[in-house]
N, C-alpha and C positions, 0 to 999 in steps of 0.2 A: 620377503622384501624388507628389508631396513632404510627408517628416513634417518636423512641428515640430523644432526645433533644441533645442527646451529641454524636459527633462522633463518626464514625465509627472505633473500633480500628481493626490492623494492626498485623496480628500473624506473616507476614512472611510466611504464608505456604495460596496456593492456593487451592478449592475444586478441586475434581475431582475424576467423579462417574466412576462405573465399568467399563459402558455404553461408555465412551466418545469417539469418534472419532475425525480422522483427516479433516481438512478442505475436504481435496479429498475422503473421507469415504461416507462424507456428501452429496456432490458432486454425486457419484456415486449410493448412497443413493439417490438420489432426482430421478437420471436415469430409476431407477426399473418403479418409477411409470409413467415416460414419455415412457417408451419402452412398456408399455401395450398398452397407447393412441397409441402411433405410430404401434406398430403389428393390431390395431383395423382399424385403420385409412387404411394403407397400402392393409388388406383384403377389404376392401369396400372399396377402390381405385380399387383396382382389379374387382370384380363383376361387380361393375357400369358403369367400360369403358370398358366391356365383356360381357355386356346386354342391355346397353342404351348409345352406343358412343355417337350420336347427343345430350343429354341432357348432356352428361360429357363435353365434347370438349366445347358447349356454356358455361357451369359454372365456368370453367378457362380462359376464354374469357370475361366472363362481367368485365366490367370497375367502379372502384368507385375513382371519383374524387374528391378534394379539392381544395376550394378557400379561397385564402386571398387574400382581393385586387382585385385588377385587375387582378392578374396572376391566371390561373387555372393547378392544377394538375392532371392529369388522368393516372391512372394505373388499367392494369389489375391484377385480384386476382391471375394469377400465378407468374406475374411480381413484384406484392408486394409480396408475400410468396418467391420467389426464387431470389430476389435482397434485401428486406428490412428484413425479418423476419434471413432469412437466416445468412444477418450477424449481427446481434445480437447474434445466434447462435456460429459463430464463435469465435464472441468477448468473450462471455464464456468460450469457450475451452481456448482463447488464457491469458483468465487473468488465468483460473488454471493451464495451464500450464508454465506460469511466477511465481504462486505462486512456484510450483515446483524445478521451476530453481534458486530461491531465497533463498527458506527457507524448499527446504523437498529434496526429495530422487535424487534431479538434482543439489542439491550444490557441488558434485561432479563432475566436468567438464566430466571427464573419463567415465562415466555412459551415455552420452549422443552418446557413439561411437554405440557401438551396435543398441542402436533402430531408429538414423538415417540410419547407414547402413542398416537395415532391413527393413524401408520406403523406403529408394530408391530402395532397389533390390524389392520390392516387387509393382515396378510401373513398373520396366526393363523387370520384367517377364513376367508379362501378357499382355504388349504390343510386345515384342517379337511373343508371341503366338498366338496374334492376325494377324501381319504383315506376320507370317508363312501361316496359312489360308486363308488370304484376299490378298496374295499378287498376281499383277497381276488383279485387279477388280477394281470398283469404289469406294465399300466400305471401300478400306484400306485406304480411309482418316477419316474413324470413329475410328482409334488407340485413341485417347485419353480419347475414352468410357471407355474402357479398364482399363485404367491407377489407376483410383479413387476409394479408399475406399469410405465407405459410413460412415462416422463416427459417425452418431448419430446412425446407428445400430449396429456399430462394440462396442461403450460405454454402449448401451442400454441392449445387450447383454451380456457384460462383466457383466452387474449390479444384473443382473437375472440368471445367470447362475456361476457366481461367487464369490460369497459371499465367501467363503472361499481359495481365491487363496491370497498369500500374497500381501501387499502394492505395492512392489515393482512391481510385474506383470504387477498392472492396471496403474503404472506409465509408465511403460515401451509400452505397448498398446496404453495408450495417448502420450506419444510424437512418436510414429506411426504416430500417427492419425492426427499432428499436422505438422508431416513433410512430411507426403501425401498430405495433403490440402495446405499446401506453393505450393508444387510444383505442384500439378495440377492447381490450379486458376491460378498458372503465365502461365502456357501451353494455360489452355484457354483463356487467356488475348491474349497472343500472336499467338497463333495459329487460335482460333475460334474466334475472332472477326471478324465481316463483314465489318464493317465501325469503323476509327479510327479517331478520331478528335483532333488536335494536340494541339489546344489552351486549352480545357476543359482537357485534359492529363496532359500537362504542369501544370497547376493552380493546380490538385491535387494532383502532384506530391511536387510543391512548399511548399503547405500546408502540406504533411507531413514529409515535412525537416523542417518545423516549427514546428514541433509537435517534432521530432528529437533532434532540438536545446534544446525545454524548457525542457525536459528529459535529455537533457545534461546539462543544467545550474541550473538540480536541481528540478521545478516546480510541486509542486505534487498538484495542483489544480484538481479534477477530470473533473468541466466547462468548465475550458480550452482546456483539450484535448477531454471533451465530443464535445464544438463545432466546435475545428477543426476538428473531426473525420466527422461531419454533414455535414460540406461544403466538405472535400474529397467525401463523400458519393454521395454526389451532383454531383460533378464535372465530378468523375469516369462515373457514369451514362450516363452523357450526353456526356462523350467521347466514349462511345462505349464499352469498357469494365468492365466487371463481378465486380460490386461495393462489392461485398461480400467478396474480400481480404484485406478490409480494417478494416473491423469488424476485425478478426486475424489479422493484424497487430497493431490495435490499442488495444488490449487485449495484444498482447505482449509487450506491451511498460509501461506498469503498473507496479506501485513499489508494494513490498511485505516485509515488515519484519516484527521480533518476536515480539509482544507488549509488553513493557515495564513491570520492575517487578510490578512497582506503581500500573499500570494498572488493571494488571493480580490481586493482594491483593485488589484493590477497586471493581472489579468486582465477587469479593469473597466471599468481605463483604455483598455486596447488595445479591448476591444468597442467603448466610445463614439467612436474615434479609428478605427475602421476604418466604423462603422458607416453 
């Protein structure tokens, strides 16, 4: 196939099919097909540690290490899935929901009242009702069970059983989802940590007031804060606390704006010229 020789002209008007959705459409759209794996996953999560505990409990237990160097890594596959995968996970939620707060249905400061009030009450409630039950026992130091949505089924959900609820809902749902998960990892940072290690806390705390700064002065390198985001990762770790609020925080700290007209015409051009 041979392109034209002479530029691409510029009408001023961009495509745009019947079809198109919002970045968060898309998003939500991608979810349908992750909440199949996950409902699949979850049932044979079920069966298997309700038919064969000794073979479950070992396969969350084995260890797969890395080495560079001299230094060796060893992590278990729950410990990698629930401290590494985990916040990648979040860091997703937290860049769409900075897209949000930028450039779609949260540029309105006043839209953000409602569905934080409705995460917090909805963390107040069910720990209350637990504390009602368990108070008096030894288990009412498991309140914090309580408290957490599950957000990649509360999304997953929304993505399969909602297709037709307007924009607005599933924005309104995700920043739910976003201000249950702040405030449960800081509970659990603070509350369910065993051991707290003050030098490794310190360091990743410093690093992301470094990551703070260059968001203040401007820095939209995505390396930069991809590797500060790795060494807090690090750091949190080995201090003792749930490294998976760093993914959400470092998804919230992501610029988002409208792409230029130039942009939006030259990638116009190319659709029609490939099309």
């Amino acid at each position: 196939m041979s392109l034209p020789s002479s530029p691409i002209e510029l009408s001023g008007r961009t495509e745009r099919g019947r079809d198109a959705r919002s970045p968060l459409h898309a998003f939500l759209r991608t979810e349908t097909g992750s909440a199949v794996v996950l409902l699949v996953a979850t049932l044979t999560a079920l069966i298997w540690a309700n038919t064969v505990p000794p073979s479950y409990t070992s396969f969350w237990s084995a260890r797969i290490s890395v080495q560079a160097a001299a230094h060796i890594a060893s992590f278990s596959i729950r410990d990698l899935i629930n401290n590494g995968l985990m916040a990648l996970f979040f860091f997703v939620i937290g860049l769409e929901a900075r897209r949000e707060f930028d450039v779609g249905e949260l540029r309105e400061r006043r839209r953000l009242t409602l569905p934080v009030a409705a995460g917090v009450s909805g963390m107040l409630i069910p720990i209350g009702v637990y504390l009602a039950f368990n108070a008096g026992h030894p288990s009412v130091h498991g309140w914090g069970a309580a408290m957490s949505t599950d957000t990649a089924f509360a999304l997953g959900m929304s993505a399969t059983f909602g297709r037709r609820l307007p924009p607005g809902l599933r924005v309104f749902i995700l920043t739910i989802a976003v201000t249950d998960d702040l405030l449960a990892l800081a509970v659990v940072a603070g509350a369910y940590s065993s051991r707290i290690e003050a030098i490794p806390l310190l360091t990743a705390l410093a690093v992301f007031t470094t990551a703070l700064l260059a968001h203040a002065l401007g820095v939209h390198r995505a390396a930069v804060y991809g590797m500060l985001a790795v060494v807090a990762w690090v750091a949190l770790a080995q201090s003792g606390v749930d490294p998976v609020i760093i993914g959400l925080a470092t998804g919230l700290l992501a610029y988002a704006a409208p792409a230029s007209r130039s942009d939006l015409e030259r990638a116009s051009g190319l659709f029609r010229l490939f099309r």
